[in-house]
N, C-alpha and C positions, 0 to 999 in steps of 0.2 A: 763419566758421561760423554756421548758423543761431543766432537770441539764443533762442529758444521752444522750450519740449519738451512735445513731445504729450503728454504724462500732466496736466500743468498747463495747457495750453492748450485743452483739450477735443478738440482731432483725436481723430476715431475711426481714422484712418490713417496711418503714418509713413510710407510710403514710396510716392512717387504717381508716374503714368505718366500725364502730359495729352498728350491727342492732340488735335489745331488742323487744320483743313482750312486747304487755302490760299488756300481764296475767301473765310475770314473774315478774311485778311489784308487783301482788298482794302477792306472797312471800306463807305466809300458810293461809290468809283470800281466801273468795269466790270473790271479787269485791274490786273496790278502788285500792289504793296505799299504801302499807306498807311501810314506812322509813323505818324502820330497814334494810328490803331487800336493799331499792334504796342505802342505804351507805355502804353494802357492795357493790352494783354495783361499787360505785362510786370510791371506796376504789381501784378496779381493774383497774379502770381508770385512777386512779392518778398515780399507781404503772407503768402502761406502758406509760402513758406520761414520770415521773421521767427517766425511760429507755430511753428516747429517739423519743417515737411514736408522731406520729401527729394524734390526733383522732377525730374523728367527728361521733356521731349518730345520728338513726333514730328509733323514739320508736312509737310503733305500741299503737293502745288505745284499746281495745277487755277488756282490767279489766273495760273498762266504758262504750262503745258503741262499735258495730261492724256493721257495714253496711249493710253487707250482711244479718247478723241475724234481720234488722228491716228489710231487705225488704221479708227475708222470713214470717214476720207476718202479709205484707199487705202495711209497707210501701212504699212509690215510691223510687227505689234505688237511682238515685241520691238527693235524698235529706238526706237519710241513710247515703249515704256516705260521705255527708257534716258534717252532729254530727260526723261519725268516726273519718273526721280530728279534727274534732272540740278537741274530746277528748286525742286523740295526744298532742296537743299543753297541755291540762293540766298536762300529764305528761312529757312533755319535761319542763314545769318552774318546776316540782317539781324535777326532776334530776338534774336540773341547781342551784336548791336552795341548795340541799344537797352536791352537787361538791361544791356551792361557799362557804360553810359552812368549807368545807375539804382546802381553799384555795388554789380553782385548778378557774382560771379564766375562768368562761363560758360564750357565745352569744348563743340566741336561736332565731334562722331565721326562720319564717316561709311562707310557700307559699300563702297563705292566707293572707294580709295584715293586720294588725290589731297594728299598732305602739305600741299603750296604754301601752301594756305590752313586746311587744316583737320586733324585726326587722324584716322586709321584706327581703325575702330572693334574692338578688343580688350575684352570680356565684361571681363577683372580690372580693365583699366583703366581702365573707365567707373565701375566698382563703384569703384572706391579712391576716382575724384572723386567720386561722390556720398556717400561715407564726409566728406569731406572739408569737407562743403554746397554742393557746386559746383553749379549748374544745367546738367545735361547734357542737350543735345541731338542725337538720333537724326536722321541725316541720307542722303538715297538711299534711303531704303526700306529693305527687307531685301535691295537689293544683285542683286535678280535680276527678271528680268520675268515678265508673268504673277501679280502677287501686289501687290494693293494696302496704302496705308498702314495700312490700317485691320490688316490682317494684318500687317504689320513694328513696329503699339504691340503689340498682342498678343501678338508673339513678343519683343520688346522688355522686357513687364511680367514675362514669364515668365522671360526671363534674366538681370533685375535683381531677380528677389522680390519685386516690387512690391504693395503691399497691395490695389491696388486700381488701376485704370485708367478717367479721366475722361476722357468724351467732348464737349467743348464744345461746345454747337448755336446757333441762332438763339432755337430754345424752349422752354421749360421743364421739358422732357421728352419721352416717347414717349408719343406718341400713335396712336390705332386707324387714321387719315386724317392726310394735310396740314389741321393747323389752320386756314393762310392761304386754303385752299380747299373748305372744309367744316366749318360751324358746327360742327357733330354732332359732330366725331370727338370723342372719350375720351381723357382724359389717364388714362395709368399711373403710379398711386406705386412700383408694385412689380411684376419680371415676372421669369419664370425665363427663362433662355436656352433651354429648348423652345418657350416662348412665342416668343420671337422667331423660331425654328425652323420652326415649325410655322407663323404665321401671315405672315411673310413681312415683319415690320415693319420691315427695312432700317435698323436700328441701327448695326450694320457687318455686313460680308461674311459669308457663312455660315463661311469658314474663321478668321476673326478671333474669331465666338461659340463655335466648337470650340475654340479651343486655351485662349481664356479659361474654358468650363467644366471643359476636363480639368485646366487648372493652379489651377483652384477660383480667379480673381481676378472679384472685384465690378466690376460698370462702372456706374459712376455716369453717366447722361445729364444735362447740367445748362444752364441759358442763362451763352452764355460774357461777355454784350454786361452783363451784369447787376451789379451795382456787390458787390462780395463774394461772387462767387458760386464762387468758387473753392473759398474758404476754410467759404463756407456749406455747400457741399457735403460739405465734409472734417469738419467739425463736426457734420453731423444739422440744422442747424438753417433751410435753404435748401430752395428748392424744385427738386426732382429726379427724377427714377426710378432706382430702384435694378435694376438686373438680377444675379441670383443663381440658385442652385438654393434 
């Protein structure tokens, strides 16, 4: 069980939904999966469970297959975006291997059944492990194509109650422009989800910013590569953007 309880540890959030692309898995290679990166992922993970947090991810696969990128070369998308989940699931056992390696106990549910290696993912019984402090991970997306990961955290935080849904990026927030390519652009402390709406900021998909504003959860955008930035983020005390009404 987690040793930390939000009300003493400053978390302004119990119960958190980190969402991980899969190309931050790749760390500094072009493809695949670096350990090294995933323990320090993991390493962030442990530190805010320790605090207190309840956490449960959702990791995107694009370090191994993207869906959309097979069907832009001819393949049929939904079957593209069956390998995307597919490749999901490989990084969600390799995060789960490295968490269990750091002695943070994990379950990897995913919506695609496939027992062999992993659980089928049942709403009570993701809820019970994360009752439990278990590190649960969402795996296959939401199981169907046509609907990226950014939409399966989303529908994910809202069927775990989640207090809040962090998006880990390469930078420090959301910005007006790509910073790497435009001195100028504007960092946001703070944006509502019409903001991202209306100006087309590509925080996640427009259907991931709808179902996070109708279920009112907060998405923290925060740098995932950043030494506590996890936990900074869950605290107030990290540099972030908050998106809200």
């Amino acid at each position: 069980m987690p040793s930390g309880d939000p009300e003493t540890s400053g978390l302004k959030y119990k119960r958190v939904l980190l969402k991980l692309s899969g190309e931050a898995l790749m760390g500094p290679g072009q493809f695949g999966i670096d350990i090294p990166t995933c323990e320090k992922f993991a390493k962030a993970i442990k530190e805010a469970r320790e605090a207190g947090a309840e956490i449960c991810l959702v990791i995107g696969g694009g370090n191994i297959f993207r869906g959309v990128a097979g069907a832009a070369k001819g393949m049929e998308r939904a079957q593209a975006d069956s390998m995307g989940m597919l490749a999901t699931v490989m990084n969600a056992l390799a995060m789960q291997s490295v968490l269990e390696n750091m002695d943070v106990p994990t379950r990897v549910l995913s919506a695609i059944h496939m027992e062999a290696i992993c659980e089928p993912y049942i709403r009570r019984r993701a809820l019970r492990h994360m009752e439990k402090g278990r590190v649960v991970i969402f795996a296959a997306g939401s199981g169907n194509p046509f609907f990226t990961t950014d939409t399966a955290a989303a529908l994910r935080a809202a069927e775990m109650g989640c207090d809040v849904l962090m998006k880990g990026t390469k930078v420090d927030g959301v910005y007006s422009a790509d910073p790497k390519t435009n001195p100028d652009a504007e960092r946001y402390d703070s944006l509502t989800y019409m903001d991202i709406l209306k100006n087309d900021l590509r925080v996640m998909d427009q259907t991931a910013i709808s179902l996070t504003r109708e279920n009112k959860i907060p998405i923290i955008v925060f740098p995932l590569s950043q030494d506590g930035g996890v936990v900074g983020a869950l605290t107030g005390k990290g540099t972030f953007t908050i998106v809200k009404d």
